[in-house]
C-alpha angles and dihedrals in degrees: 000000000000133000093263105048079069086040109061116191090241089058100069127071113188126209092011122165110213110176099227149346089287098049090046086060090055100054101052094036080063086057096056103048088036085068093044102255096136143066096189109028090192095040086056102046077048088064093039084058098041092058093050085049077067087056137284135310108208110112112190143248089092089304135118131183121189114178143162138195098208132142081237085084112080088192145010103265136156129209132193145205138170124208109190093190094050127227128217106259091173095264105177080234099058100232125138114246118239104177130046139202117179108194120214119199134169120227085248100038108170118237097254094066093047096059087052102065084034083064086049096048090053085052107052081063098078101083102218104052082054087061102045092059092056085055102052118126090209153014103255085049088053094044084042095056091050102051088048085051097048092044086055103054105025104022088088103055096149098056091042097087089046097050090044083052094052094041099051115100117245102228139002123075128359118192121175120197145190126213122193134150125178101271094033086218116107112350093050090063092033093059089039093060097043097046084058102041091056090042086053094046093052107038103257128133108248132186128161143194124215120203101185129151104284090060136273118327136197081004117207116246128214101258092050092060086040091060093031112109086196140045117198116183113184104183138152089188129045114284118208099246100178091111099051090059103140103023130103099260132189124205122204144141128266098244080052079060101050100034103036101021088141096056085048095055087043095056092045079048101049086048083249100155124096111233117266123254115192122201100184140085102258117242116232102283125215118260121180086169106120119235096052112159120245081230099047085050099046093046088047083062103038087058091046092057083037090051102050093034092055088083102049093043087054103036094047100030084056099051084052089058087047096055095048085043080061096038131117098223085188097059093066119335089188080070100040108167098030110052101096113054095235088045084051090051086049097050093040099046084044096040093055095050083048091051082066106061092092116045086045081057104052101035090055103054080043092060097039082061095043113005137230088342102067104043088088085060101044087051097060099051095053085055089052092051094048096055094034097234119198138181090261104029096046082162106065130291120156115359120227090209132182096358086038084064089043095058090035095053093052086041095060103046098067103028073071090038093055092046086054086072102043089055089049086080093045114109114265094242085074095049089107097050090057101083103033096029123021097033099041096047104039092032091059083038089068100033087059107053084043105057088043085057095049099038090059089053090052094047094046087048081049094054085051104050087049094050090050091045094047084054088057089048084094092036127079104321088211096064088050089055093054102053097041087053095053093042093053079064094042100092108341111232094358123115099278086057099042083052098054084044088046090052081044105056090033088058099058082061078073086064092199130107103269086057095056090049096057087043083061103046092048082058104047090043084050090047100049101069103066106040089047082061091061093047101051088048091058098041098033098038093153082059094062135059112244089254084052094054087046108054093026091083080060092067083067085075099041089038083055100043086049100250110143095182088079086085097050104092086054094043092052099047079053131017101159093066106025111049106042078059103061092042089063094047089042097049092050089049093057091041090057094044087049093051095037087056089230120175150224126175088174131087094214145351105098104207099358086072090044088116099058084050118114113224090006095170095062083036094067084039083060088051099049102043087049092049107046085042087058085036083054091043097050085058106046088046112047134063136256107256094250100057 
């Protein structure tokens, strides 16, 4: 696709004299609409002047560039107009714009048309041609100039890396970058080309990601940061800067790009830039380098879903303890957490962050395999996972959980990633129909049929482990103990640990003693991961990231408030070491409750119901030996971070 099947020569008025800013919208918004790129005229000029609200777009150098992706745009289109006279257009330099380019893009542009007007951006960089085309007499000279342009820079695509790579200086300074505005339309490509074209001028080794709307380009690898003396990140919207942790970094906008590129390159140059410190848990970073590990790229996405889900589990898991900390136990203890009105506003407002653990895990890793595409898919199947759809019961049945979500998020990349492929061979006239139309609905097609095949398996396994537990209830009650305590660690929240709930809470119907006592070791095996996450956080701090020691104090409050899921960000980045673990510290909880005949008569709460337990002395002594042995445990099993 060229420049000017997205130009139409309707759409280009030459020597115009609009009066201001706002009559130069106008008339480029009636461009658009006059060759048919939009669906709401006045929804569309709304989103143009929105994003100047943002801040201009003129550029400078005599050019402006407005654009909107709105829905308001019933195609990708381009208009253009030149104003020989010029007309302010609030450039930060103060110079009057002469040439004009209004971008119109749909909310689900495909790709293709992005990477047009990309082209066009990087063009409108060269001066001169700028020039030429305010100067053209006519329209077919102005379309002309453009497709010759475009033919020039962009018509010998295959010869171009060989002739970057020849081109690149073999020592001396090497400087990576990453471009992004808002709408990741014009500004992104314009700062990029500018950053290499002054790096090209001046010697220095310039390469330059470009993170635009229709997703990241010429992406860094890891090696390439790892030899870059300089990061320069020139940005208008938050970048991801995990991966540049250690490196001198500068931070700067894109117009600074564009406008002052060379003082950018000097400084990178001089060794200006402070060293990077990150304080985040990195998301999963792109890496086309070849010989990555199975395990490196499993672990990347894992990270990216653990990453995006920790707010939700703390923010949510903390307004649940809140609402048992305000509950009346006594009203209905069958209710416990939402007996009282301000506890119920607690649990829902918490229990809805919380809802949405799953599906943010498992759309996340889904993305970091096969971007923005296949988060809609990843989502879903979280959902799925989380109310344990099946092919006769649509509407929920037993959820998979935690390790559901996991499937379901490596499912569904490359089941994307797959259909990526497929689409590859599809003709170019359907480009646009792929992300709003043919990802979205297969993908949730196949997501679908899968996660009702896996939920039945886990049901029926449910159904299993509570026959076989209900067998031991007679048996040695420490043993009991011990294994519904470990499977209360097992997969926190996930169907080995609802089953050992569910014995739990089926056995106070007993209303003996026998019954109250598995009802407590299910509790205290429920309690004991989280807070031996905290522990081990505090104590085995190499073994954590910096985001990790930081939120891992807040599992004290979900351990005590018996919310399990608390662990599960720690457990999924990493399940070898983790979970085996917790299991051990969980079991050994539930066996000391069992021996020291302690006592529940209620179905939740963790420390708020301490008074109704029986024993509760040894019972704390139960919680705090099975805690600080997982806590041990954490420590003598997993790695230091930088291994």
């Amino acid at each position: 696709m060229k420049i000017t099947d997205l130009l139409k020569k309707e759409g280009v008025l030459l020597n115009q004299k609009p009066a201001d800013k706002d009559a130069a919208i106008d008339i480029l918004v009636g461009l658009h609409d006059k060759v048919g790129n939009l669906n709401d005229k006045a929804g569309y000029k709304k989103a143009i002047e929105a994003r100047e609200a943002q801040g201009s777009t003129a550029v400078g150098m005599g050019i402006a560039v407005p654009h909107a992706k709105t829905d308001a745009a019933k195609q990708p289109g381009l208009v253009a107009m030149t104003v020989p006279e010029g007309v302010d257009y609030g450039c930060i330099d103060g110079t009057d714009s002469n040439l004009f380019f209004m971008i119109a893009a749909p909310a689900g542009a495909a790709d293709t048309h992005l990477e047009v007007l990309a082209n066009l951006m990087t063009m409108l960089m060269d001066a001169d041609f700028a020039q030429s085309l305010v100067a053209a007499k006519t329209v077919d000279e102005f379309l002309g100039l453009i497709d010759d342009k475009e033919a020039d820079r962009f018509g010998k695509e295959e010869a171009a890396p060989a002739a970057a790579a020849a081109a690149a200086p073999a020592k001396g300074t090497k400087v990576v970058a990453v471009t992004a505005c808002p709408t990741g339309i014009a500004h992104t490509y314009m700062a990029a080309e500018a950053l290499e074209q002054t790096g090209t001028k001046k010697g220095v080794d310039v390469k330059v990601e470009t993170q635009g709307s229709g997703g990241a380009k010429n992406v860094l690898t890891a090696d390439e940061i790892k030899a870059a003396d300089v990061v320069i990140i020139a940005a208008d919207k938050n970048v991801d800067l995990g991966r540049f942790n250690g490196k001198k970094l500068i931070k700067a906008s894109t117009a600074d790009a564009i406008h002052r590129s060379e003082g950018l390159i000097d400084r990178a140059v001089a060794g200006d830039a402070p060293v990077y410190q990150h304080s985040g848990a990195a998301a999963a970073e792109s890496d086309s380098a070849g010989g990555e590990s199975v395990g490196r790229f499993i672990y990347k996405s894992l990270m990216d879903g653990v990453s995006h889900m920790l707010p939700f589990v703390i923010g949510g898991g903390i307004m649940i303890a809140i609402a048992f900390l305000l509950d009346d136990y006594s009203i209905d203890p069958s209710n416990f957490g939402s007996n009282t009105p301000v506890a119920a506003w607690f649990k829902s407002i918490g229990g809805t962050a919380f809802g949405f653990m799953l599906p943010i895990l498992a759309g996340f890793i889904a993305r970091s395999i096969a971007d923005r595409p296949a988060l809609v898919v990843g989502f879903v199947g979280g959902a799925l996972a989380a109310s344990g759809s099946t092919f006769t019961s649509p509407g929920g049945g037993v959820p998979s959980a935690f390790l559901g979500a996991l499937v379901a998020g490596f499912a569904a990349g490359f089941i994307v990633k797959g259909m990526q492929k497929v689409c590859d061979k599809l003709p170019a006239a359907l480009e646009g129909i792929k992300p709003v139309l043919i990802y979205p609905l297969f993908g949730t097609l196949i997501i679908g049929v899968l996660m009702c095949l896996i939920n039945p398996i886990v049901g029926a396994l449910n159904s299993w482990i509570s026959n076989v537990l209900m067998g031991m209830s007679s048996g040695s009650s420490v043993v009991l103990g011990l294994i519904l305590g470990a499977m209360m660690a097992t997969d926190m929240g996930g169907p080995l640990n609802k089953a050992a709930y569910v014995f739990g809470t089926a056995a106070l119907a007993n209303q003996n003693e026998i019954g109250y006592m598995i009802m407590a070791a299910v509790m205290v095996g429920g309690m004991v991961p989280p807070i031996a996450i905290a522990i081990s956080t505090m104590v085995s701090k190499k073994k954590y990231t910096e985001a990790e020691r930081k939120t891992g104090p807040a599992n004290i409050v979900m351990g005590l408030s018996f919310i399990t899921e608390g662990a599960i960000p720690f457990a999924a980045a990493d399940p070898l070491h983790v979970i085996p673990s917790l299991m051990v510290g969980s079991g050994i909880a539930g066996a000391l409750s069992m021996a020291f005949k302690c006592t529940l008569m209620a179905p939740h709460g963790g420390i708020f119901v301490f008074p109704v337990v029986g024993n509760v002395l040894m019972y704390i002594v139960a919680l705090l030996v099975g805690s600080v042995v997982g806590a041990l445990l954490l420590g003598v099993l997993k790695k230091n971070v930088e291994e």
